[in-house]
Backbone as CSV, one residue per row, in Angstrom:
resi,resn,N_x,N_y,N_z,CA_x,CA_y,CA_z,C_x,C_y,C_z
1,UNK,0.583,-8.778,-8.793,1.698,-7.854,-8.866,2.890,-8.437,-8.128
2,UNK,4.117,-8.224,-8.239,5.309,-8.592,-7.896,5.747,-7.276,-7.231
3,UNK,6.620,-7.053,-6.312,7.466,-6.296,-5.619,8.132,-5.787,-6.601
4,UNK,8.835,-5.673,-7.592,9.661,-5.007,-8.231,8.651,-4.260,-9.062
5,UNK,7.333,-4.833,-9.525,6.165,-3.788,-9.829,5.517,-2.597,-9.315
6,UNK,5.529,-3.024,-8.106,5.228,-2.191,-6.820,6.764,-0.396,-6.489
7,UNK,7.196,-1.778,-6.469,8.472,-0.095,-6.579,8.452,0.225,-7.722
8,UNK,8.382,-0.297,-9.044,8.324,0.612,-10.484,7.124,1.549,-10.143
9,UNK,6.123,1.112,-10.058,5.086,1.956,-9.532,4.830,2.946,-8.492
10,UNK,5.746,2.926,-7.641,5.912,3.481,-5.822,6.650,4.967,-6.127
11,UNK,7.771,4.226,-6.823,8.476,5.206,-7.221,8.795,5.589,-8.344
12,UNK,7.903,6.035,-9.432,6.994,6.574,-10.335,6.603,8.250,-9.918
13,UNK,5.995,7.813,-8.215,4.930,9.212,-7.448,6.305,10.042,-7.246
14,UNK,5.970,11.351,-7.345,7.395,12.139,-6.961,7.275,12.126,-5.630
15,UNK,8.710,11.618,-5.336,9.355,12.035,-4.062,9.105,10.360,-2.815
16,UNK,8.430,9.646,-3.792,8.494,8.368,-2.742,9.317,7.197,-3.366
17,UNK,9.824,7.280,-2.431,11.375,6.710,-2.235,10.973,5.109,-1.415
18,UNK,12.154,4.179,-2.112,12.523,2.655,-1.189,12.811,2.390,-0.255
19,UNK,13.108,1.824,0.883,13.811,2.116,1.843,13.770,0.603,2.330
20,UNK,14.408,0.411,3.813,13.851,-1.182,4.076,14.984,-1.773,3.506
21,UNK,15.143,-3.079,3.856,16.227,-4.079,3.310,15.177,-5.882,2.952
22,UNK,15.700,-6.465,2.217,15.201,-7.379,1.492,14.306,-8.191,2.578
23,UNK,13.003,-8.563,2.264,12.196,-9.673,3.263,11.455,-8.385,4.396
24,UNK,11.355,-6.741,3.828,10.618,-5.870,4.543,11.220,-4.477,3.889
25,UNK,11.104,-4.623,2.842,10.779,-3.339,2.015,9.939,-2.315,2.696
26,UNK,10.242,-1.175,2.128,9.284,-0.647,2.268,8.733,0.822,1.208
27,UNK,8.033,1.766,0.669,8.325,2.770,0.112,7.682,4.111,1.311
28,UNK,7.771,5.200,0.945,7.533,6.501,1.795,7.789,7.822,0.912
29,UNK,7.009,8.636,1.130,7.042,10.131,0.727,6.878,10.876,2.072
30,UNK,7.986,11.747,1.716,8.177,12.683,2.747,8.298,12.146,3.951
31,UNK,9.464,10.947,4.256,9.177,10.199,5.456,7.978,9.198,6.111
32,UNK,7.558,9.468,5.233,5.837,8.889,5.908,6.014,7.745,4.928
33,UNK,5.116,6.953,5.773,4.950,5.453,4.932,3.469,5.515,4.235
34,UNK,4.180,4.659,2.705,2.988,4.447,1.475,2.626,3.216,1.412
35,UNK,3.372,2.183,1.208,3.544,0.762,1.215,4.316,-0.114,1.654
36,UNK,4.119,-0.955,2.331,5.735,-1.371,3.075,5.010,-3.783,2.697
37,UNK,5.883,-4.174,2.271,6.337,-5.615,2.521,5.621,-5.913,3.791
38,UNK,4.789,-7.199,3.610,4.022,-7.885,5.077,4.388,-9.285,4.691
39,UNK,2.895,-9.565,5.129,3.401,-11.551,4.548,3.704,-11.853,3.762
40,UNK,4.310,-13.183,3.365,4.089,-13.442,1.729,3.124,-13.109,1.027
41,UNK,3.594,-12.620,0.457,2.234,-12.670,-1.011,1.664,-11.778,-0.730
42,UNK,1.803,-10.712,0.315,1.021,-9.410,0.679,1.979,-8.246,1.061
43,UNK,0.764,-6.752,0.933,1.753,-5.625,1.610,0.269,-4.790,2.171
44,UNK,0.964,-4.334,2.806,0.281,-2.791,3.674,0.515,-1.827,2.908
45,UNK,-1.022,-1.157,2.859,-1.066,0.044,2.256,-1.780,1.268,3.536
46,UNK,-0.753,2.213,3.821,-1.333,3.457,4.512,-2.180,3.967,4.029
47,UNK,-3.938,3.970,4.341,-4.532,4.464,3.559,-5.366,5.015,4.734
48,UNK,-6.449,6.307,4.361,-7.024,6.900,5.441,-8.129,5.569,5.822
49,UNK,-9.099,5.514,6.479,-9.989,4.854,6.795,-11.026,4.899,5.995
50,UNK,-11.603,6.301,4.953,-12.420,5.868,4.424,-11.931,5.089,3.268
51,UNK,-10.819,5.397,2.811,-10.010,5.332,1.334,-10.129,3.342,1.499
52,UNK,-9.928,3.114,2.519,-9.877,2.052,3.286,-11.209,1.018,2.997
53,UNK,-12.222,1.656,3.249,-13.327,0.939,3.222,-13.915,1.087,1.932
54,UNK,-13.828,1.812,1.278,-13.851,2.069,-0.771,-13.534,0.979,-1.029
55,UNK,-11.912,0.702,-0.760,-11.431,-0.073,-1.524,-11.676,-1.744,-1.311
56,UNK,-12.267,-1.617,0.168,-12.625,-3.190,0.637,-14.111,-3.305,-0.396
57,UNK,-14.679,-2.224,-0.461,-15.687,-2.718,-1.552,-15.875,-2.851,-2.289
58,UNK,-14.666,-2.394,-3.552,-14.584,-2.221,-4.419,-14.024,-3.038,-5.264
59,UNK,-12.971,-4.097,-4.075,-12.109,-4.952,-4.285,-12.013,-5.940,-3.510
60,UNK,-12.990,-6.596,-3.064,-12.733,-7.920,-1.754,-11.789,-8.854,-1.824
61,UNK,-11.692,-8.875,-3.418,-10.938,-10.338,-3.345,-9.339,-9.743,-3.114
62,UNK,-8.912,-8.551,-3.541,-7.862,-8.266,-3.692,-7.587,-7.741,-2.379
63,UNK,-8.148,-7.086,-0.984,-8.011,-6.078,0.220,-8.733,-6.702,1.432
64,UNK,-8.049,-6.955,2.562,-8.610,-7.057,3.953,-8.026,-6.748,4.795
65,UNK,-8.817,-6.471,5.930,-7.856,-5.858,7.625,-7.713,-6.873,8.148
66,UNK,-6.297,-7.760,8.438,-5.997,-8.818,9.276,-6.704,-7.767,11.098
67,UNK,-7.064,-8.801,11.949,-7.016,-8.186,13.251,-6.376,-7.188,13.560
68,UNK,-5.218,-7.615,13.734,-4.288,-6.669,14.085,-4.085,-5.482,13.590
69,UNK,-4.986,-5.316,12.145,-4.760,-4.134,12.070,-6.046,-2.959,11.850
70,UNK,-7.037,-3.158,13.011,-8.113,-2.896,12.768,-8.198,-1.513,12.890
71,UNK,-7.858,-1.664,13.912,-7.661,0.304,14.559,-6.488,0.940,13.585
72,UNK,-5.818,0.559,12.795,-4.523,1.272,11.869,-5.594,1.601,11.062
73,UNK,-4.883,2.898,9.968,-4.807,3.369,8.982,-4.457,2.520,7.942
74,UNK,-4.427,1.246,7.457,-4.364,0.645,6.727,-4.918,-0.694,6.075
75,UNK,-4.342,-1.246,5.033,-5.249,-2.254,4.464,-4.190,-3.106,3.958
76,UNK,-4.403,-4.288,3.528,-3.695,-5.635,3.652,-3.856,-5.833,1.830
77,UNK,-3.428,-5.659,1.112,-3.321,-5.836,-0.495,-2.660,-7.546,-0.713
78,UNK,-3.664,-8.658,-1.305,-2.898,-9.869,-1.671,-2.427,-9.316,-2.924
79,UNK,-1.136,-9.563,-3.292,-0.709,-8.979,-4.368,-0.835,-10.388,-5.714
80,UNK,-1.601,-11.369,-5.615,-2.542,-11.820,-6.631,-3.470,-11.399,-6.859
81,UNK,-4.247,-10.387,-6.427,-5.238,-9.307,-6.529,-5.284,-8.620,-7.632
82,UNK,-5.901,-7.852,-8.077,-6.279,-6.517,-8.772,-5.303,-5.535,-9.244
83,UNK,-4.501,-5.746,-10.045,-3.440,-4.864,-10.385,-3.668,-3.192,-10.185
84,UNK,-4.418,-2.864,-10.718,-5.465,-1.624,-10.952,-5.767,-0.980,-9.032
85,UNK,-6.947,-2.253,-8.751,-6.716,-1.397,-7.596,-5.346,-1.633,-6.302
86,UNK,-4.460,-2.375,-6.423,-3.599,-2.290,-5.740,-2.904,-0.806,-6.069
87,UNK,-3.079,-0.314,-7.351,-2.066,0.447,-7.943,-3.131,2.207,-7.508
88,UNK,-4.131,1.989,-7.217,-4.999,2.805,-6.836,-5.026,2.786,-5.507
89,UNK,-4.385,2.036,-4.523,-4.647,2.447,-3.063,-3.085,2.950,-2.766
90,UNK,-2.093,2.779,-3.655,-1.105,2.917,-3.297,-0.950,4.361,-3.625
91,UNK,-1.611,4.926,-4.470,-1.979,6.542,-5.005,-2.796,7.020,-4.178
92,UNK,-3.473,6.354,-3.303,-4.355,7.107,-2.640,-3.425,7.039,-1.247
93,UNK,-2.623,6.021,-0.662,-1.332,6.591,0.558,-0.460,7.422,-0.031
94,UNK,-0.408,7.667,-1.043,0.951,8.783,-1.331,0.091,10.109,-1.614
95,UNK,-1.040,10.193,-1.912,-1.758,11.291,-1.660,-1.656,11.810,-0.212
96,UNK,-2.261,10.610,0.738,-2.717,11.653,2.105,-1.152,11.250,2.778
97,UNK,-0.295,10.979,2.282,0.585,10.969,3.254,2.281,12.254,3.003
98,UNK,1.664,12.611,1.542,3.087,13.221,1.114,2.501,15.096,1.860
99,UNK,3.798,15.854,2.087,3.721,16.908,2.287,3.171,17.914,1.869
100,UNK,2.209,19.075,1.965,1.894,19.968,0.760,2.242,20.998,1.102
């Protein structure tokens, strides 16, 4: 997936919006963060912890927790990965993160 896929897709979900400036994008619903720009070739997805560990199994080659982000709410998407499930964890942060 490419970044401009990612926001066609991001912001698709009602109410999550772009934000961020070029080299750290980011998207958010209701203020809260969904997906935001990391390393090259990768992004962070806010996802709960179990949503988290689903998707590491579901998808190894495409999802991992660098160190640093062990204790976070999130997961590390190579965006040469899994179109499908990149596009499925990013539905599953705009689920637990938008307002109800």
């Amino acid at each position: 997936m490419t970044l401009d896929e990612i926001d066609e897709f991001a912001t698709s979900l009602p109410g999550c919006k772009r934000k961020g400036h070029p080299g750290r994008v980011a998207w958010y619903v209701d203020d809260r963060l969904v997906v935001r720009q990391d390393e090259p070739g990768t992004v962070l997805v806010r996802v709960t912890f179990e949503d988290r560990e689903r998707l590491l199994e579901a998808h190894p080659e495409t999802f991992g927790v660098p160190p640093r982000f062990k204790a976070h709410m999130e997961v590390q998407a190579d965006l040469d990965g899994d179109p499908d499930g990149i596009k499925e964890s990013i539905r599953l942060a705009w689920t637990s993160q938008r307002k109800r």
